[in-house]
C-alpha positions as CSV (number, residue, x, y, z in Angstrom):
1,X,34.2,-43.7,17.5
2,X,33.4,-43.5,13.6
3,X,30.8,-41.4,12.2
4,X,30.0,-40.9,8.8
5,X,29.2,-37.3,7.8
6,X,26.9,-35.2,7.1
7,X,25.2,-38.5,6.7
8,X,25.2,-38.9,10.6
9,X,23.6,-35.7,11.3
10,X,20.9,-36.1,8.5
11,X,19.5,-39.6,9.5
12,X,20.0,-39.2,13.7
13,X,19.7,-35.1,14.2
14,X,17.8,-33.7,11.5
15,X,16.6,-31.1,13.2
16,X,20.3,-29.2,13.5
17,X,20.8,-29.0,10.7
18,X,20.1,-26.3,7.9
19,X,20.1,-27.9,4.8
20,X,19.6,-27.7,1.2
21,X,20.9,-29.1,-2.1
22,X,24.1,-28.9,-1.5
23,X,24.9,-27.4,1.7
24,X,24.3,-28.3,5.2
25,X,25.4,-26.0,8.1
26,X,25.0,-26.8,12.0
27,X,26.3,-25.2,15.1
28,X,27.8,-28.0,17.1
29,X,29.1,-28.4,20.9
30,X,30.0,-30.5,23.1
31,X,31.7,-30.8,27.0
32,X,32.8,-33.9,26.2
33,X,36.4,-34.0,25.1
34,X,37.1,-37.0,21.8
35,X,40.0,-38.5,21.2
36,X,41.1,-39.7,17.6
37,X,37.2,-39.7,16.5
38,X,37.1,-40.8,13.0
39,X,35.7,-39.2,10.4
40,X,34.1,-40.4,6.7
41,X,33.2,-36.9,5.2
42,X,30.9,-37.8,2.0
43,X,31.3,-34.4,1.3
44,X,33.9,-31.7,1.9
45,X,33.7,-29.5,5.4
46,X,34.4,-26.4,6.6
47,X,35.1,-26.2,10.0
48,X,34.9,-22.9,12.1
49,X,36.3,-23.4,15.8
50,X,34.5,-21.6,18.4
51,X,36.0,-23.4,21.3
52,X,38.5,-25.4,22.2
53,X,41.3,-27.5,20.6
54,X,40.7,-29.7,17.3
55,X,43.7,-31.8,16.5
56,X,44.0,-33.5,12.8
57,X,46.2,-36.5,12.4
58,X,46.4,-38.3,8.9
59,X,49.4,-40.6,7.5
60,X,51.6,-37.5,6.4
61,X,50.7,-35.1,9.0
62,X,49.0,-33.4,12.2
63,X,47.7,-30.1,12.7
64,X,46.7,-28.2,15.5
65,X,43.9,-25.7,15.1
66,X,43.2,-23.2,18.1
67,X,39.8,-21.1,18.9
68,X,39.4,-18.8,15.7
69,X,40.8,-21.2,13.2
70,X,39.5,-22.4,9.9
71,X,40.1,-25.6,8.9
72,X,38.7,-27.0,5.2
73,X,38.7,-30.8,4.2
74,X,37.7,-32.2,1.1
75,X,35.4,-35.7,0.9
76,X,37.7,-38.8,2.5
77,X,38.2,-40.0,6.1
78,X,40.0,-38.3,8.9
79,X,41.0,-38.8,12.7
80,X,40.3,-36.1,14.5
81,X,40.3,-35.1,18.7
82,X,38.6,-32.5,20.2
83,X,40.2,-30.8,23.2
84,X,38.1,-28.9,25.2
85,X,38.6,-25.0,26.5
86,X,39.5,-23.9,29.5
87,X,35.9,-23.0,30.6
88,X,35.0,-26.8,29.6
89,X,33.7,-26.7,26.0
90,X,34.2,-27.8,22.7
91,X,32.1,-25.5,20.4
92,X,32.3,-25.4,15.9
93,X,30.1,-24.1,13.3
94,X,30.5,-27.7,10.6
95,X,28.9,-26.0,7.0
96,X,29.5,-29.4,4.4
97,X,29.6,-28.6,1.1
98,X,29.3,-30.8,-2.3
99,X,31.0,-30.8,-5.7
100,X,27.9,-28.7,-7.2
101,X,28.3,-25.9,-4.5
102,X,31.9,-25.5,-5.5
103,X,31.2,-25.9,-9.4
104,X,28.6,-22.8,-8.9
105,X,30.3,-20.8,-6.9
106,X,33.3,-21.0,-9.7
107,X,30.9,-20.1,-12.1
108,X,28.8,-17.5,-10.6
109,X,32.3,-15.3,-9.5
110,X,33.8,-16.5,-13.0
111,X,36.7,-17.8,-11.0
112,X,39.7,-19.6,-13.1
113,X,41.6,-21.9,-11.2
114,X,44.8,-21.6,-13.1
115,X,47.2,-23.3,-10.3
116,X,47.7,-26.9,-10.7
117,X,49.1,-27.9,-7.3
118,X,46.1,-29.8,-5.0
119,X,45.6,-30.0,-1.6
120,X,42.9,-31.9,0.3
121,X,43.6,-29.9,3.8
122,X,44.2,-26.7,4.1
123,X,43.5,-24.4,7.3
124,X,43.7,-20.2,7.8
125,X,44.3,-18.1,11.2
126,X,41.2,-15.4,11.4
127,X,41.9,-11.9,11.0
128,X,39.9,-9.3,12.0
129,X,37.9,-8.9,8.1
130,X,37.1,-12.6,8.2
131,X,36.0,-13.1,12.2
132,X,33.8,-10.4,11.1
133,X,32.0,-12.8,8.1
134,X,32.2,-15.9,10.7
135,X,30.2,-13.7,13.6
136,X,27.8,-12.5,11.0
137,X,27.3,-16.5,9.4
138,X,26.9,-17.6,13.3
139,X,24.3,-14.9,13.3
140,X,22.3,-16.5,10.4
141,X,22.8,-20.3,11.7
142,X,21.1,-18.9,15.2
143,X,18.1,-17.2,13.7
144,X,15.5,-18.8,12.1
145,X,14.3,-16.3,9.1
146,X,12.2,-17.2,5.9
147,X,15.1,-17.2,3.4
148,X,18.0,-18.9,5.9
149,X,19.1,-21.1,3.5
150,X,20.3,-18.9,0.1
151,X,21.2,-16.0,3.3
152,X,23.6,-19.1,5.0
153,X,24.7,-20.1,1.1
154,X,26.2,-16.2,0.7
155,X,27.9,-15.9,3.8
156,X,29.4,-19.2,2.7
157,X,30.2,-17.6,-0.4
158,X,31.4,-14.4,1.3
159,X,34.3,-16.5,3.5
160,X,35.1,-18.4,0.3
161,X,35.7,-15.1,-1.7
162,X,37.8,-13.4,1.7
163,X,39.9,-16.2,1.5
164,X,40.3,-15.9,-2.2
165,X,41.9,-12.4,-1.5
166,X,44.2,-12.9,1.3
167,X,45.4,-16.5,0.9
168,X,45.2,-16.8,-2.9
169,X,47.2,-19.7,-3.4
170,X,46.1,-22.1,-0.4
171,X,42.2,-21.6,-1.5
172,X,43.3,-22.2,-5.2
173,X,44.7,-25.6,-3.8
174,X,41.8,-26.1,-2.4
175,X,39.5,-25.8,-4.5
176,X,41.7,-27.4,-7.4
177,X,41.7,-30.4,-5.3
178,X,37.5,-30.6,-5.5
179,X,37.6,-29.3,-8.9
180,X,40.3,-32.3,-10.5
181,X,38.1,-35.0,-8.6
182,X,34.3,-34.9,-9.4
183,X,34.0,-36.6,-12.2
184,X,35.0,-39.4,-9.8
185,X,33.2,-38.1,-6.8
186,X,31.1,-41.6,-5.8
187,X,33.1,-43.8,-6.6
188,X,35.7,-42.5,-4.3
189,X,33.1,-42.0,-1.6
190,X,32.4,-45.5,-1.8
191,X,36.1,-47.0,-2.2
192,X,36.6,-44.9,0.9
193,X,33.7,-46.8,3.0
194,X,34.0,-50.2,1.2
195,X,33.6,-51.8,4.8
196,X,30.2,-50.1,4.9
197,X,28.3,-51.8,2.4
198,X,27.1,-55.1,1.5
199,X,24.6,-54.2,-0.9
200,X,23.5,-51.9,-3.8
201,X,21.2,-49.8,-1.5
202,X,23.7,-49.4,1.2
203,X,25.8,-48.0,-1.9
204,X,23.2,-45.6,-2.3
205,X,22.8,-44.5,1.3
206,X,26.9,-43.8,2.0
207,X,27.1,-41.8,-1.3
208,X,23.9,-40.1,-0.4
209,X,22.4,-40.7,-4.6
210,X,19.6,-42.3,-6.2
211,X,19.7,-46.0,-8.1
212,X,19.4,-44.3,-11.4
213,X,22.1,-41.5,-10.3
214,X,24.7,-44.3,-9.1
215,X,24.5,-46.3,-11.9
216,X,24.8,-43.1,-13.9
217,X,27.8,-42.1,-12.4
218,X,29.8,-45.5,-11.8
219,X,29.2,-46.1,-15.7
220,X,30.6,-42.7,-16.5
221,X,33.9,-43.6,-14.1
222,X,34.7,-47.4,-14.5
223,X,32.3,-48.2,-17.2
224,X,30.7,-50.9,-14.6
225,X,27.1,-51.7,-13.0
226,X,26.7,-51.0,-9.3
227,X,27.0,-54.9,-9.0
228,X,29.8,-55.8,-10.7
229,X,31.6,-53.0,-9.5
230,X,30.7,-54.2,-5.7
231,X,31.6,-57.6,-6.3
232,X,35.5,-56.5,-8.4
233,X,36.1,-54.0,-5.2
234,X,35.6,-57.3,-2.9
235,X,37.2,-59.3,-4.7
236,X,40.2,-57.0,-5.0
237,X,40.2,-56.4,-0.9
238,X,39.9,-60.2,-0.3
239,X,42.9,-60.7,-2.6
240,X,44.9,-57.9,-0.7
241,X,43.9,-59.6,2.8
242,X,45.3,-63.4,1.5
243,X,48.8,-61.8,0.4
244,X,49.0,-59.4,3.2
245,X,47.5,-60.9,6.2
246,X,47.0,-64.2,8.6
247,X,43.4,-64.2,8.6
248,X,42.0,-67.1,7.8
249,X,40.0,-67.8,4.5
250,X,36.7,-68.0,6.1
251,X,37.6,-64.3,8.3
252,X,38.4,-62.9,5.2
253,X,35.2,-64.2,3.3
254,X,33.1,-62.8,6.0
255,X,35.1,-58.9,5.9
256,X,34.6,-58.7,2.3
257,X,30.9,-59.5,2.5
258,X,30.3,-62.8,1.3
259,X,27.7,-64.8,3.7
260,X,29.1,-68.5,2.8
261,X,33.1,-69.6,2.4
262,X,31.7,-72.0,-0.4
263,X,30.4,-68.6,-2.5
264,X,33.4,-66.7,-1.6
265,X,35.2,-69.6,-3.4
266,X,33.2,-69.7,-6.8
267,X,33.1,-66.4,-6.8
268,X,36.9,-65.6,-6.5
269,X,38.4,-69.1,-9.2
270,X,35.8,-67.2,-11.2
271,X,37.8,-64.0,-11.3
272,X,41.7,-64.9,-10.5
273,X,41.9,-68.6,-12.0
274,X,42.7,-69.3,-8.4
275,X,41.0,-70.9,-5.4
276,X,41.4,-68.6,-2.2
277,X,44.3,-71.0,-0.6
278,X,46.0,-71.9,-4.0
279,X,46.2,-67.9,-4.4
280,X,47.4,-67.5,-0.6
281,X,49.5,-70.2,-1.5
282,X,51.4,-68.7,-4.4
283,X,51.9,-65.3,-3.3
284,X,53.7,-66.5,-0.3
């Protein structure tokens, strides 16, 4: 199963979540254990386990996270399992956050982030200080009050800052790893979910931005249009699948978005010099 997230939640179950402009928070449970689910966060996640088992696997590592743990990912795709408690139950509070919400809270608590090592997952053990901030956010995500939003923003803020004090150098990490990559945010949320999208607008769905703000930001980063950027990115992966793979030309077309083989053709002697099978030829 692949979801994409918080996109997911916002187009098919609106109604859990609390969101604003750069948060979204939701209580989430399930008695259904998931095995290797995988996961496309657009933005990064905070995960608070309740209930239950969660199991991360990526390409360098797996972690196991127990009832208590806090587990924090920034934006990219994950395979994940949820293992359910003894009493059957998988329960997590998911609070996604967004460059911005970093970039202010940085600001706000003049925060310097003067290590340089990175780290895209990072997870913490609760002690007894911070159960008592996760009990008090659960308290806020289950109430419905006037203000919920900026009240669920500070205890967001109040966990952050906890983990700030007792596990300095993991947080730093952490937050090092958001702070070093916005300039390039979309464009790595939509390398990351290249099989998603066929078109402009799709481009602007998965990244979760306006025309005017993707074409802002992919000019900034590559110095390309939405379109052309699309069409080099295919390209590219279609040129990858001919060297690396047995697919045929017209399998490959088709993955990489292109409607007719004959198109696919033009398109690719246009960029490489090359027709498909001459390239797949040479790089034998």
């Amino acid at each position: 199963m692949t979801y994409l997230v918080p996109n997911y939640y916002l187009e098919e179950q609106p109604t859990a979540l609390i969101s604003s402009d750069s948060l979204f928070s939701m209580s989430y449970s399930t008695k259904r254990a998931q095995d290797k689910i995988y996961m496309r966060n657009t933005t990064h996640v905070m995960i608070l386990l309740k209930k239950g088992v969660k199991e991360l696997t990526t390409n360098k590592q797996k972690r196991i996270l127990k009832t208590g743990d806090i587990l924090f990912l920034t934006q990219g795709n994950y395979f994940m399992s949820e293992v359910l408690s003894s009493d059957g139950v998988y329960e997590a509070l998911l609070v996604y956050f967004n460059d911005e919400f970093i970039m202010n809270f940085l600001s706000r608590y003049s925060i310097k982030l003067t290590n340089t090592i990175s780290q895209n997952i990072v997870s913490f053990s609760s002690d007894r200080l911070l159960q008592s901030l996760i009990d008090s956010f659960e308290l806020y995500i289950d109430k419905e009050l006037e203000h919920q939003n900026a009240i669920i923003k500070l205890k967001t803020e109040e966990i952050f800052l906890h983990l700030l004090s007792e596990h300095r150098e993991e947080f730093y990490a952490f937050l090092n790893a958001i702070k070093h990559s916005t300039k390039d945010r979309v464009k790595y949320i939509l390398e990351a979910n290249l099989d998603l999208i066929e078109s402009v607008e799709d481009m602007c769905r998965v990244a979760r931005v306006s025309k005017n703000e993707l074409r802002n930001s992919l000019k900034n980063s590559t110095g390309m249009q939405p379109k052309t950027w699309l069409d080099n990115k295919r390209l590219e992966q279609a040129s990858l699948l001919l060297k690396n793979s047995d697919q045929t030309i017209s399998s490959i077309a088709t993955s990489c978005g292109y409607n007719t083989i004959s198109w696919f053709g033009i398109q690719f002697k246009k960029a490489y010099g090359l027709t498909p099978k001459e390239y797949r030829e040479q790089n034998l």
